[in-house]
C-alpha positions as CSV (number, residue, x, y, z in Angstrom):
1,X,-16.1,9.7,-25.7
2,X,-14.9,6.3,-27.1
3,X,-12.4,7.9,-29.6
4,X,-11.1,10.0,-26.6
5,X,-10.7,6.5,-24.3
6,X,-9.0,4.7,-27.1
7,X,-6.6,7.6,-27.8
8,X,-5.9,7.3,-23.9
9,X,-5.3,4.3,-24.2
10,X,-2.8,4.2,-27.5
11,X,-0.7,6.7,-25.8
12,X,-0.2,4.5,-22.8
13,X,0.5,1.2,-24.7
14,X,2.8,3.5,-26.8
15,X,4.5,4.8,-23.6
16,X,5.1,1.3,-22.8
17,X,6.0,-1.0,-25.2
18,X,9.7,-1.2,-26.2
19,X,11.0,0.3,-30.0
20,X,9.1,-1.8,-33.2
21,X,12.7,-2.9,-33.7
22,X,13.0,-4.5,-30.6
23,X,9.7,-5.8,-30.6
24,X,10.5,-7.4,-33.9
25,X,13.3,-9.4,-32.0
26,X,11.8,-10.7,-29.2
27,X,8.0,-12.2,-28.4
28,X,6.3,-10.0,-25.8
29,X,3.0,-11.1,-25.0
30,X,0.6,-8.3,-23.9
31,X,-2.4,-9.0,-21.7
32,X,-5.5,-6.5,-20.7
33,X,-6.4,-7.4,-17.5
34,X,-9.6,-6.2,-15.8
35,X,-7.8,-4.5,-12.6
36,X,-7.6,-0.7,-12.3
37,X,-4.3,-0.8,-11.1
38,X,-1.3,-2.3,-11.0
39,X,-1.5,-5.2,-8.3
40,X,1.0,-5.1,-5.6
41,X,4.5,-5.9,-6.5
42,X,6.2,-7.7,-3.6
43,X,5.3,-11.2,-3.6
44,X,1.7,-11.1,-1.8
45,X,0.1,-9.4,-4.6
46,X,-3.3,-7.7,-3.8
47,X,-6.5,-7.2,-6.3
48,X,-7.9,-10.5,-5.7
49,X,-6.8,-13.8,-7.6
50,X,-6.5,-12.0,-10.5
51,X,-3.5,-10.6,-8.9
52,X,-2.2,-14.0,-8.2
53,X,-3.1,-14.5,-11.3
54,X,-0.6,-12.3,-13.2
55,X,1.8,-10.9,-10.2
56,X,1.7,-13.9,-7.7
57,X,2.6,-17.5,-9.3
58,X,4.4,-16.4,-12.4
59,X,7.1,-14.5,-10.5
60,X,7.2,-16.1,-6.7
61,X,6.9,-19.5,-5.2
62,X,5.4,-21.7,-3.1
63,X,6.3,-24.5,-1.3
64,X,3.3,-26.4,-3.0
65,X,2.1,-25.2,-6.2
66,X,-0.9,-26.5,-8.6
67,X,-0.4,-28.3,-11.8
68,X,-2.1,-26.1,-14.6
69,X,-1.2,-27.7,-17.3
70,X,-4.1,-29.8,-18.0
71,X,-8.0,-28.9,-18.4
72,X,-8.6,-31.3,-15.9
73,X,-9.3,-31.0,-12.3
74,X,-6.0,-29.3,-10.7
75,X,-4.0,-31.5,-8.8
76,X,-1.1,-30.6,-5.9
77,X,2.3,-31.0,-7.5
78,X,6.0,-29.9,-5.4
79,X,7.1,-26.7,-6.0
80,X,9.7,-25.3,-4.2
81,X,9.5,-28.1,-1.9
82,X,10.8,-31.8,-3.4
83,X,8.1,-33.2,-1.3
84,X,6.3,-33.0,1.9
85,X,4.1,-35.0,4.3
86,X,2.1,-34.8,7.3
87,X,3.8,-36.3,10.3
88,X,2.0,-39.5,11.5
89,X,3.0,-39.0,14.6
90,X,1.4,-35.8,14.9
91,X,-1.3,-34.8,12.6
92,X,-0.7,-31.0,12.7
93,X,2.4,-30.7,11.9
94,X,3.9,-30.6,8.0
95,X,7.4,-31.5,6.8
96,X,8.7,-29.6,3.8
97,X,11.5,-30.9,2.5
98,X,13.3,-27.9,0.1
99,X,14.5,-28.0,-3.5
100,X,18.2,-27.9,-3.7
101,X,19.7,-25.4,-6.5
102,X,16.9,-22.4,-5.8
103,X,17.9,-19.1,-6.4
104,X,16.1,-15.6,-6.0
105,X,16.2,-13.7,-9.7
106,X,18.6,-11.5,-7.3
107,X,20.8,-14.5,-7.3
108,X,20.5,-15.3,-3.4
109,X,20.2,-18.4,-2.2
110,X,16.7,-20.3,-1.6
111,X,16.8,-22.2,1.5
112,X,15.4,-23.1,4.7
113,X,16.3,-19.4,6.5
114,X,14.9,-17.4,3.4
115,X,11.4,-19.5,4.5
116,X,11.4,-18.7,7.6
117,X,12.3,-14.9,7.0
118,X,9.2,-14.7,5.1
119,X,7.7,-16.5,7.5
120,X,8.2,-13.7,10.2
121,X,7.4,-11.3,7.8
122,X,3.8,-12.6,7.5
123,X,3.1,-13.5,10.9
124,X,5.4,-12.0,13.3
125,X,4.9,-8.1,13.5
126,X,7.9,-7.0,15.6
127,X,10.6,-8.6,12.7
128,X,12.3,-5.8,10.7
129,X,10.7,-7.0,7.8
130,X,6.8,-7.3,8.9
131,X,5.1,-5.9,5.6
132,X,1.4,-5.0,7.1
133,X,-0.4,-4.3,3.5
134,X,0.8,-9.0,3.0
135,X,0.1,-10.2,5.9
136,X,-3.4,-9.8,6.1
137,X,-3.8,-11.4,2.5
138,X,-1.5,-14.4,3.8
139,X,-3.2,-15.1,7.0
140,X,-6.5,-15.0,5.9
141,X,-5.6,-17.7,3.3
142,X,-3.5,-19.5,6.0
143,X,-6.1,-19.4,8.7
144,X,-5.0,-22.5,10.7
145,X,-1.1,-21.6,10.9
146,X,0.0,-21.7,14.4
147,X,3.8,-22.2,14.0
148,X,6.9,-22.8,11.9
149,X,10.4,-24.0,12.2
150,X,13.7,-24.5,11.0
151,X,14.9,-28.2,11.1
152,X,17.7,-28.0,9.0
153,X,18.9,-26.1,5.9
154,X,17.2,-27.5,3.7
155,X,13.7,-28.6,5.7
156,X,10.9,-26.8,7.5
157,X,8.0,-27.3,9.4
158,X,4.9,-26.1,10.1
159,X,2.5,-26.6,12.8
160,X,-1.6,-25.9,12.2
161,X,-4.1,-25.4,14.5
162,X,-6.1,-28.0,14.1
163,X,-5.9,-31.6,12.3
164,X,-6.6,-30.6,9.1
165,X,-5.7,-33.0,6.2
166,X,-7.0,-30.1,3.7
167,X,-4.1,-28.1,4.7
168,X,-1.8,-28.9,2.0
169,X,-4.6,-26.6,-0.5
170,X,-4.0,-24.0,1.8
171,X,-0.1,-23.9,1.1
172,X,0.4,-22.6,-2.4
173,X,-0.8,-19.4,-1.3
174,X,2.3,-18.4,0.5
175,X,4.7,-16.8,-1.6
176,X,8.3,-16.1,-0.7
177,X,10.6,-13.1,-1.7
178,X,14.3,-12.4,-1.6
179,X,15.4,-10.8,1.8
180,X,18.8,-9.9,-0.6
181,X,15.7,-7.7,-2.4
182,X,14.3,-6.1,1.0
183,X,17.9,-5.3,2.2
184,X,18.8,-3.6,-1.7
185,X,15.7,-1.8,-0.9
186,X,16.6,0.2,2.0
187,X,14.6,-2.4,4.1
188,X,11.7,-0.3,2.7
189,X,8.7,-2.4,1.0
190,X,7.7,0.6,-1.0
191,X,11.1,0.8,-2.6
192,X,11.2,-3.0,-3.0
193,X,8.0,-2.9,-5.5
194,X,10.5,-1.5,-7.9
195,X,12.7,-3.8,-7.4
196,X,11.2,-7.4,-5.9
197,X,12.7,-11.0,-6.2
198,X,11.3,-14.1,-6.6
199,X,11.8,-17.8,-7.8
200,X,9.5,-18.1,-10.7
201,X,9.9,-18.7,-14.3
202,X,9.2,-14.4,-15.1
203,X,10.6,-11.7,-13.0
204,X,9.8,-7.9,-12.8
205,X,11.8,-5.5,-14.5
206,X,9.5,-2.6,-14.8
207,X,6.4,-1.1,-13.1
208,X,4.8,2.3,-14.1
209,X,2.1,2.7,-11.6
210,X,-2.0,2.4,-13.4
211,X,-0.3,1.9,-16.6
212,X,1.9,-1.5,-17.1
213,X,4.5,-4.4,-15.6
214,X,6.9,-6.3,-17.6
215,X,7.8,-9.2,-16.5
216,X,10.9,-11.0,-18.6
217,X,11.6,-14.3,-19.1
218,X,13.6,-15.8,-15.9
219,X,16.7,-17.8,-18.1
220,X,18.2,-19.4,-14.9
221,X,14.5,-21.0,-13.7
222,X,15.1,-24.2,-12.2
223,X,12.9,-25.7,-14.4
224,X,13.7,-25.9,-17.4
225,X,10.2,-28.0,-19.0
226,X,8.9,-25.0,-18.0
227,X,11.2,-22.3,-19.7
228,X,8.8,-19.6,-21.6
229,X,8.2,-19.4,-24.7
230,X,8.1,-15.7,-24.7
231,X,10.6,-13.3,-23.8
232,X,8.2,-10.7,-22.4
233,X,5.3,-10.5,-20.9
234,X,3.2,-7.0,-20.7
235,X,0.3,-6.5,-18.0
236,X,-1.9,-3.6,-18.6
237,X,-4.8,-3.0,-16.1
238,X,-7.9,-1.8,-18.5
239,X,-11.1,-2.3,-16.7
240,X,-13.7,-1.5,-18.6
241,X,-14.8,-4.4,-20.9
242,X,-15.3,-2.7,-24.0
243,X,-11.9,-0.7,-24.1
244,X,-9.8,-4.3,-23.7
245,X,-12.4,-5.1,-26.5
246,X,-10.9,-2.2,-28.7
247,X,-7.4,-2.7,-27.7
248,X,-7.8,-6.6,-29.3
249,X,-9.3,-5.3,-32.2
250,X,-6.3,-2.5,-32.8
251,X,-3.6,-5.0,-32.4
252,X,-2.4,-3.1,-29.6
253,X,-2.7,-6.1,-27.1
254,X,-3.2,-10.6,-27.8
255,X,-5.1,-11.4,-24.8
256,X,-8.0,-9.6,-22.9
257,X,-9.9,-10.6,-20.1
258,X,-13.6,-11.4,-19.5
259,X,-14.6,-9.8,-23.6
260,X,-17.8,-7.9,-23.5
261,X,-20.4,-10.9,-23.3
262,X,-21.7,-9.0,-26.6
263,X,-18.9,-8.1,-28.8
264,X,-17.9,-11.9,-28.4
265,X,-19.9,-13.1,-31.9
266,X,-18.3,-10.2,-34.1
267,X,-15.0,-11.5,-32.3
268,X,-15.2,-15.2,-33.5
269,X,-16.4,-13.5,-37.2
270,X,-13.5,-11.4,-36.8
271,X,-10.9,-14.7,-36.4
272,X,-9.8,-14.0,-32.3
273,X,-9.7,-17.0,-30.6
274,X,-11.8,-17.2,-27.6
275,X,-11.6,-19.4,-24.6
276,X,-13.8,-20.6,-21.7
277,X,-14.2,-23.8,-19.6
278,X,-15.4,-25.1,-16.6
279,X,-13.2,-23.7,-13.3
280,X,-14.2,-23.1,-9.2
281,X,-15.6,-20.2,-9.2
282,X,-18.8,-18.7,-7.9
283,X,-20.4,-15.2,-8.6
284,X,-22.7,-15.1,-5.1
285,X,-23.3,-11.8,-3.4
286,X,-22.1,-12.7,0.5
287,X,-24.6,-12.0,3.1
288,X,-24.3,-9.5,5.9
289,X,-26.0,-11.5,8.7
290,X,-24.8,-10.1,11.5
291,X,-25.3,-7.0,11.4
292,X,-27.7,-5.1,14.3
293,X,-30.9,-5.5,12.9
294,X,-30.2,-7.2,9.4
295,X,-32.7,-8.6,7.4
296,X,-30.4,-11.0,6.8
297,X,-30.5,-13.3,9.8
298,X,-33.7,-14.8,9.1
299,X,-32.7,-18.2,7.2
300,X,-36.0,-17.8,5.5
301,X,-34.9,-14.7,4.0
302,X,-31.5,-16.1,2.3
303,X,-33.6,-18.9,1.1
304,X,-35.9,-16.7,0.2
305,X,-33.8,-14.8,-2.0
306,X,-32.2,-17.5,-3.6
307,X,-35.5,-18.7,-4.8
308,X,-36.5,-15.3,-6.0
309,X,-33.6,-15.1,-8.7
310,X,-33.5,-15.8,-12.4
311,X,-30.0,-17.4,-12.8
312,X,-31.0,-18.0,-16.6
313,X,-31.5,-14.6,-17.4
314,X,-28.2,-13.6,-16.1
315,X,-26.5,-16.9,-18.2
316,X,-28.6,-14.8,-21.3
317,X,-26.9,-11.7,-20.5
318,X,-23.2,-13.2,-20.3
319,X,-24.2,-14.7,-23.8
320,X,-23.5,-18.3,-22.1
321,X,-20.3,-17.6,-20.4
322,X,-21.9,-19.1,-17.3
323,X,-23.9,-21.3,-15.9
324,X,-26.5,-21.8,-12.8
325,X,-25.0,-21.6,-9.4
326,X,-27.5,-22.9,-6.7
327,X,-24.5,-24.1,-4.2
328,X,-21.3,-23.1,-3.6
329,X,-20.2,-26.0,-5.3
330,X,-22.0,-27.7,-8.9
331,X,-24.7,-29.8,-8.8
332,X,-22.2,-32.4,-10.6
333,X,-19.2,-32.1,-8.3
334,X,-19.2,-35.0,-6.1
335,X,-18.7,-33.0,-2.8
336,X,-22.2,-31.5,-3.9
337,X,-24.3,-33.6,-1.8
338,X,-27.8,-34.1,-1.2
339,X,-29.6,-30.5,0.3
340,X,-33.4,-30.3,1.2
341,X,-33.0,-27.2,-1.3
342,X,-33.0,-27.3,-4.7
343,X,-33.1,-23.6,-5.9
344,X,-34.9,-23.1,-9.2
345,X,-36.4,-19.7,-9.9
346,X,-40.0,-19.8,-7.7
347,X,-40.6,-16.5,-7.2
348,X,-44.3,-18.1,-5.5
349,X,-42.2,-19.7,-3.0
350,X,-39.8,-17.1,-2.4
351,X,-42.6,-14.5,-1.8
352,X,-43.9,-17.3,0.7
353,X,-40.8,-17.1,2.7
354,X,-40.6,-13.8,3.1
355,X,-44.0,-13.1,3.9
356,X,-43.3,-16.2,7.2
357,X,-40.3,-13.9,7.7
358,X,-42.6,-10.6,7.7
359,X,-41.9,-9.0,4.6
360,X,-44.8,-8.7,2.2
361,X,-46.3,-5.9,-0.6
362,X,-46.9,-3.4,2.3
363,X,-43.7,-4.0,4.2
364,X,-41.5,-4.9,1.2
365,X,-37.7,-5.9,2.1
366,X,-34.8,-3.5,1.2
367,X,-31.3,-4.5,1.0
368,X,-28.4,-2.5,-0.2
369,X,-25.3,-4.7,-1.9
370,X,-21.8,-3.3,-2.2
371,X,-20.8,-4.3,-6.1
372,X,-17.2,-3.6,-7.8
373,X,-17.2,-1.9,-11.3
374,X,-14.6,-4.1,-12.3
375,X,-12.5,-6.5,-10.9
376,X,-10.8,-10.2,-10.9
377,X,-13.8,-12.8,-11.9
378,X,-16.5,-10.1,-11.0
379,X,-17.3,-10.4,-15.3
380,X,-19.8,-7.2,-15.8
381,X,-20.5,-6.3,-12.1
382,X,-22.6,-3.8,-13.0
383,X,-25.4,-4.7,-15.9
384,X,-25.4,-8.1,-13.7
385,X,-26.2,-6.5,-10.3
386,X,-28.4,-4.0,-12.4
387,X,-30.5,-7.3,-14.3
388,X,-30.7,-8.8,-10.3
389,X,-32.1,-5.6,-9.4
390,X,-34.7,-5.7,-11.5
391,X,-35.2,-9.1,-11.3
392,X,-35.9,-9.1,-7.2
393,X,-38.2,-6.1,-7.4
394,X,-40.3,-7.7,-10.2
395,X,-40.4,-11.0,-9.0
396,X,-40.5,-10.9,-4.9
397,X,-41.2,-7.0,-4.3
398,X,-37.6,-6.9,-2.8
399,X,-36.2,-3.5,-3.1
400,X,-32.7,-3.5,-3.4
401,X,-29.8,-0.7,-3.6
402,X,-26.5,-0.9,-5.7
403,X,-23.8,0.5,-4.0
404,X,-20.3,0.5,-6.8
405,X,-16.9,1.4,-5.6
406,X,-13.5,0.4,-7.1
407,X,-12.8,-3.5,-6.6
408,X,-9.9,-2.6,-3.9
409,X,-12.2,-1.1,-1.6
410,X,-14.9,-4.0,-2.3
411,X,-12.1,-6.4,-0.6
412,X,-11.3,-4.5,1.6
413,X,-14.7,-4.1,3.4
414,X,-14.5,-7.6,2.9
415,X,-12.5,-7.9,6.0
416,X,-14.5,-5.7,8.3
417,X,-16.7,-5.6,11.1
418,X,-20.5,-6.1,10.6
419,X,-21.7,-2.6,11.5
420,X,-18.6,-1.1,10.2
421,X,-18.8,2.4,8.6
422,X,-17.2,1.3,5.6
423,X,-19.7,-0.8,4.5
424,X,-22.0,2.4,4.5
425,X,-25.4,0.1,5.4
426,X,-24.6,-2.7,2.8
427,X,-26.5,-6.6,3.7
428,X,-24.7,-8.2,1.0
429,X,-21.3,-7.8,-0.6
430,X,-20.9,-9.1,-4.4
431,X,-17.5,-10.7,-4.1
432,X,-16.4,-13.8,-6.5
433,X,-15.1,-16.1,-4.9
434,X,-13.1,-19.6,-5.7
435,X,-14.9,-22.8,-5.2
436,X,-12.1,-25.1,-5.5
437,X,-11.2,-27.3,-2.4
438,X,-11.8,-27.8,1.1
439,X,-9.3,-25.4,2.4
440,X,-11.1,-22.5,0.1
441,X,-14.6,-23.5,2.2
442,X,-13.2,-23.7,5.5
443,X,-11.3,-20.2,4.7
444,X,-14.6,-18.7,4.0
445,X,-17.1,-20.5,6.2
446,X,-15.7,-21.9,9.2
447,X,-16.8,-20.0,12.6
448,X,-13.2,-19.5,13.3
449,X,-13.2,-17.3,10.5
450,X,-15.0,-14.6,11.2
451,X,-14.1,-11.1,10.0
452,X,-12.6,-8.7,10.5
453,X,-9.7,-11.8,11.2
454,X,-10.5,-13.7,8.6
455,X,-12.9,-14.2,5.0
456,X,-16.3,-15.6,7.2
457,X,-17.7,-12.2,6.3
458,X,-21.3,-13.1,6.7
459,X,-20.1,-14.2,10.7
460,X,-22.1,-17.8,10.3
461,X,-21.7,-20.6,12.4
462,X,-23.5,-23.6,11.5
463,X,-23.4,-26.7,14.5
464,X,-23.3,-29.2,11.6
465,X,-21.2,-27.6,9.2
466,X,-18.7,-27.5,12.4
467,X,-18.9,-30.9,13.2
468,X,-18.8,-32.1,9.2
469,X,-15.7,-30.3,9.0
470,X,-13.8,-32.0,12.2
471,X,-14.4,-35.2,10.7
472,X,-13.2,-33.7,7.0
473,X,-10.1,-33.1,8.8
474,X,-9.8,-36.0,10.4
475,X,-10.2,-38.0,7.1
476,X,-7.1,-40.1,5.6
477,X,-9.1,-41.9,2.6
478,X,-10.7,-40.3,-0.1
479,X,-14.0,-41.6,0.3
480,X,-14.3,-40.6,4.1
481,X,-13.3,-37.1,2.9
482,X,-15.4,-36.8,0.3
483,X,-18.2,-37.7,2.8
484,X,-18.0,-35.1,4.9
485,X,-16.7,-32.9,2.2
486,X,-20.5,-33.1,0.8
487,X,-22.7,-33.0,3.9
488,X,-20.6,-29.6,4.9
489,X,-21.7,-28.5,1.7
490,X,-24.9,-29.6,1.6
491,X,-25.3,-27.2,5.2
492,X,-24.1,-24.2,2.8
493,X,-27.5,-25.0,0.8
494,X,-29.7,-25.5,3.4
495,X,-28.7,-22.8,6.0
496,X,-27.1,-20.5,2.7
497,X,-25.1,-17.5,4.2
498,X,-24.6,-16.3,0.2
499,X,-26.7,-15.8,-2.9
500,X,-25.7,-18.1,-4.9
501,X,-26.6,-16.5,-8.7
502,X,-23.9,-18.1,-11.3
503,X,-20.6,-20.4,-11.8
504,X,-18.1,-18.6,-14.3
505,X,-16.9,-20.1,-17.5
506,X,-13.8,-18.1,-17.1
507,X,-13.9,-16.6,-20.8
508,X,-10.8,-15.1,-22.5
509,X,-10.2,-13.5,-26.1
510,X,-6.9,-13.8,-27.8
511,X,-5.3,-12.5,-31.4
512,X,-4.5,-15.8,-33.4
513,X,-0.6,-15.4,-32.8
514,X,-1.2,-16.7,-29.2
515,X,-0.9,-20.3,-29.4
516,X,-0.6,-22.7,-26.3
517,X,-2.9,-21.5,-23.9
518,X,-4.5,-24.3,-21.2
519,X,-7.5,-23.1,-20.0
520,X,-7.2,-25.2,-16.3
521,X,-10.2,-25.7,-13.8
522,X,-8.8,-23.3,-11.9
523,X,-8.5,-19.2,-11.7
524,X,-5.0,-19.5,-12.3
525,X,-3.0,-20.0,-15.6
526,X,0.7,-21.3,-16.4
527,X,1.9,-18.7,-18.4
528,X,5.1,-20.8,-19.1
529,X,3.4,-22.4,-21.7
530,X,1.8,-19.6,-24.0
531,X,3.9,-18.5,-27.2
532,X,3.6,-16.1,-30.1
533,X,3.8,-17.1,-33.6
């Protein structure tokens, strides 16, 4: 069975890479990534961040965009905006002045009218160019957009819903394509996936559906300290660990994703070079709390459960390519706080809140979760979800249920309602999430985000967490805001609507021709920076 999925896969890396003679020529950089497809091609890519990842930053724009050029915390740089700044005058709106010299890898102009065309192609579902299978993706990440406008050619604003000085995190998530590229495309987004235009240092030239994307090397970017290094850059979706683990060893990729926790020893012996640090990101499953008759709604029960959980046994298994998560944030950021809940692994204490919630050795609970078999940051969604399986039944009699679909669909359900079919009966939903900023934890736990219209999944509303958040909006000094930054989080311990079972140590393999790879605190890379030698 292996020798017939490694001959698969040869004859699709064959299919796809250019002639040895050209290769020889030119430096094309081939990464394994974990998806099972191809992520959407248009400039709102889907599969989760690994999507952004890979087809989001490297190829289109955003106004704002992160500096990942350091292993430090990520900061906000400009991106296709010079500069930008809340107005003083009025707190909810944003003014984004526009880089001059911008254009499209179509060669169209980027300005102040090809914003606002993407902007109606996001939020405004009568435009010609309204692209259903974005917008969702955008919104949800954009929750407090209310309006946007032209000022002049060359400056924009937007308006938010709220006073919200954590906005600004919120903006590098929106992407903008060519409207030259939707009009060459028959105004048909299904055309223009063969065929998209961004700003960014790669573009697209080629995408064979499940099998590859190459992206070239964008020789007009307006930036050039950050030309890339390499001409090419090859994205093949492989999701199951051990395959990208073969294709590394054959030579027949330099990069993989998330290496089999234990093939990562013979790799170091072997010479690969692999890669983990710190970055925001949690591995919870999400709670379905609102659903008729859930378990679920009993805050005794979701503490319960996160007491019931060996998180070092799951570190073990990832062969220490993670660590603890007992928050949505780590115990040592400083946004962490002070909760009345330190979870450890009491199983004693765990089976004592259950049995005040009524669930005991003769009326045991039963949960079914919704995993992923693969997916962006879900590491090995199966043996994990397996190990916690095991672990709840043995330790606090909890019976639980595995439920593995493809990592589309996961996301998907993601965004439904509580009771909805889709979810087939599932209380929890193992999603990984980032665990970055402000803007991430209002996306995800503010009431006004409750599905299906936004990420609030779980549908919890917390008084305090509400009123924290106001006055993190309110904030204009860093200490203020980091105040109320940690006693909303400190609510998310307390009152948890997740499972919060381990922190990610994002961990990469690569051949030892890649050189200059940054391994940021974030879930994105700059691929700008990486070279072949």
């Amino acid at each position: 069975m292996k020798r017939r999925i490694f001959s698969v896969l040869s004859l699709m890396v064959a299919a796809t890479l250019p002639l040895q003679s050209a290769l020889a020529q030119e430096k094309t950089l081939r990464i394994a990534m974990t998806a099972s497809d191809i992520p959407s091609t248009t400039g709102m890519p889907n599969n989760g961040f690994e999507g952004m990842r890979f087809m989001g930053f490297p190829i289109f724009e955003g106004l704002i965009a992160f500096d990942l050029t350091t292993t430090g915390p990520v900061k906000l740089v400009p991106g296709l905006a010079e500069k930008w700044e809340q107005d003083p005058a009025d707190k909810k709106t944003w003014v984004f002045h526009l880089r001059k010299g911008v254009k499209f890898h179509d060669g169209s102009v980027f300005d102040a009218d090809a914003v606002i065309w993407n902007m109606e192609r996001f939020w405004n579902k009568d435009a010609p160019q309204f692209e259903p299978a974005a917008t969702g993706i955008t919104r949800a990440r954009l929750p407090l957009l209310k309006s946007y406008k032209k000022i002049d050619d060359s400056t924009v604003s937007f308006t938010t819903t709220i006073d919200a000085s954590f906005f600004q995190w919120m903006v590098p998530y929106l992407l903008f394509a060519s409207p030259t590229a939707w009009e060459k495309g028959g105004k048909d987004w299904g055309k223009v996936q063969l065929a998209p235009a961004g700003t960014g240092p790669f573009q697209i030239t080629s995408v064979v559906q499940r099998q590859s994307v190459t992206l070239v090397k964008n020789k007009d970017y307006w930036d050039p300290k950050r030309m890339p290094k390499v001409d090419k850059v090859l994205l093949l979706p492989i999701p199951e660990a051990n395959t990208r683990l073969a294709a590394l060893r054959a030579g027949q990729v330099d990069w993989i994703e998330v290496p089999p926790p234990d093939g990562i020893p013979s790799l170091k012996q072997a010479g690969f070079v692999l890669s983990t640090g710190s970055y925001p990101h949690v591995w919870p499953w999400i709670f379905n709390m609102a659903a008729k008759d859930s378990p679920l709604k009993d805050v005794r029960v979701r503490q319960a459960l996160n007491y019931c959980i060996d998180r070092s046994a799951i570190v073990g298994l990832l062969n220490g390519t993670a660590e603890p998560s007992v928050g949505w944030l780590k115990p040592s950021d400083p946004a962490f706080g002070h909760p009345k809940n330190m979870y450890t692994f009491d199983a004693a204490k765990g089976k004592k809140l259950l049995a005040e919630a009524g669930f005991d050795d003769k009326k045991p609970l039963s949960i079914k979760v919704m995993v992923s078999t693969s997916g962006s940051g879900q590491m090995l969604p199966l043996p994990m979800n397996e190990a916690l399986q095991e672990n709840l039944k043995s330790a606090c009699n909890v019976d639980v249920k595995v439920d593995a679909v493809e990592w589309q669909v996961l996301l998907n359900v993601g965004r439904v309602e509580p009771d909805s079919k889709q979810l087939n009966g599932a209380m929890a939903l193992n999603v990984s999430s980032p665990s970055s900023d402000a803007g991430a934890m209002y996306r995800y736990f503010a009431a006004a985000n409750f599905s299906p219209n936004g990420f609030n999944f779980p549908q919890w509303k917390d008084d305090e967490f509400e009123a924290d958040f106001k006055m993190l909006g309110d904030a204009t000094d860093e200490a203020t805001y980091t105040k109320y930054y940690a006693a909303a989080h400190e609510r998310l311990v307390d009152n948890p609507p997740w499972l919060y079972i381990v922190h990610d140590l994002n961990p990469r393999a690569f051949s030892k021709k890649v050189k200059g790879f940054v391994s940021p605190q974030s879930w994105f890379v700059d691929l700008t920076m990486v070279d072949l030698q």
